[in-house]
Structure formats: C-alpha cells, structure tokens
ZAMARGU-4260 file (C-alpha; in steps of 0.2 Angstrom, whole numbers, plus 5000, padded with zeros to 4 digits):
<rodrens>
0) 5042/4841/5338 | 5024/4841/5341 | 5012/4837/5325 | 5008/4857/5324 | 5023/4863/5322
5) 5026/4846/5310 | 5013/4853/5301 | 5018/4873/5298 | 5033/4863/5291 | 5024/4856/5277
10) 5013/4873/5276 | 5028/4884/5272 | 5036/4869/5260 | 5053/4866/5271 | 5062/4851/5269
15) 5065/4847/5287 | 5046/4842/5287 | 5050/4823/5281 | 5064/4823/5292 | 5053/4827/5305
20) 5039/4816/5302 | 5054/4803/5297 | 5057/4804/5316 | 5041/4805/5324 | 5033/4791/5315
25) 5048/4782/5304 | 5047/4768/5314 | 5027/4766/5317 | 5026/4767/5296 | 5039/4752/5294
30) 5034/4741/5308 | 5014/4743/5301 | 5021/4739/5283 | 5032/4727/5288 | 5017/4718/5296
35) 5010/4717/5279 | 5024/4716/5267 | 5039/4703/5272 | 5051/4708/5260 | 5063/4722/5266
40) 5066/4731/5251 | 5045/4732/5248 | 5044/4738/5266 | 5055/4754/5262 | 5051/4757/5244
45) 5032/4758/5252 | 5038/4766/5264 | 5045/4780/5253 | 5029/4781/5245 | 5019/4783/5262
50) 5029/4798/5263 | 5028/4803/5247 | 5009/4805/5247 | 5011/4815/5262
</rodrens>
C-alpha cells in the first residue's frame, strides 16, 4: 500500500491505518530505535509511542 492510500486511511479514522503503516515502516521504526535504545522492551514501548503520535 502506497503512502496516499496510507494516508486516506488515517483521514477517514480506520483502524487498518496502523496496521498498514505497521507494515510499511514497522521494521524501519524498530531498527532506528533499536539504534538508540538497546533495551528491547524500550524499543517497543517507543515504538508504540512513535505510533501513537501518528
């Protein structure tokens, strides 16, 4: 799914938005705080709040 269509998921409030952007960029968003934060359970509670603030 391309970042537009990612996007009109957030704009009409679906759930399947974060699992989308989970998919797409999940990875990218661990591995840059995993650079930065060496504990595992930090990694994913910041994790979680990376996409919270989305």
């Amino acid at each position: 799914m391309d970042d537009r269509e990612i996007i009109k998921l957030y704009n009409c409030r679906s759930e399947d938005a974060l699992l989308e952007t989970e998919k797409k960029y999940g990875k990218l968003v661990s591995f840059i705080i995993g650079r930065l934060i060496k504990n595992q359970l930090d990694v994913e509670e910041c994790t979680n709040d990376t996409y919270l603030g989305v």
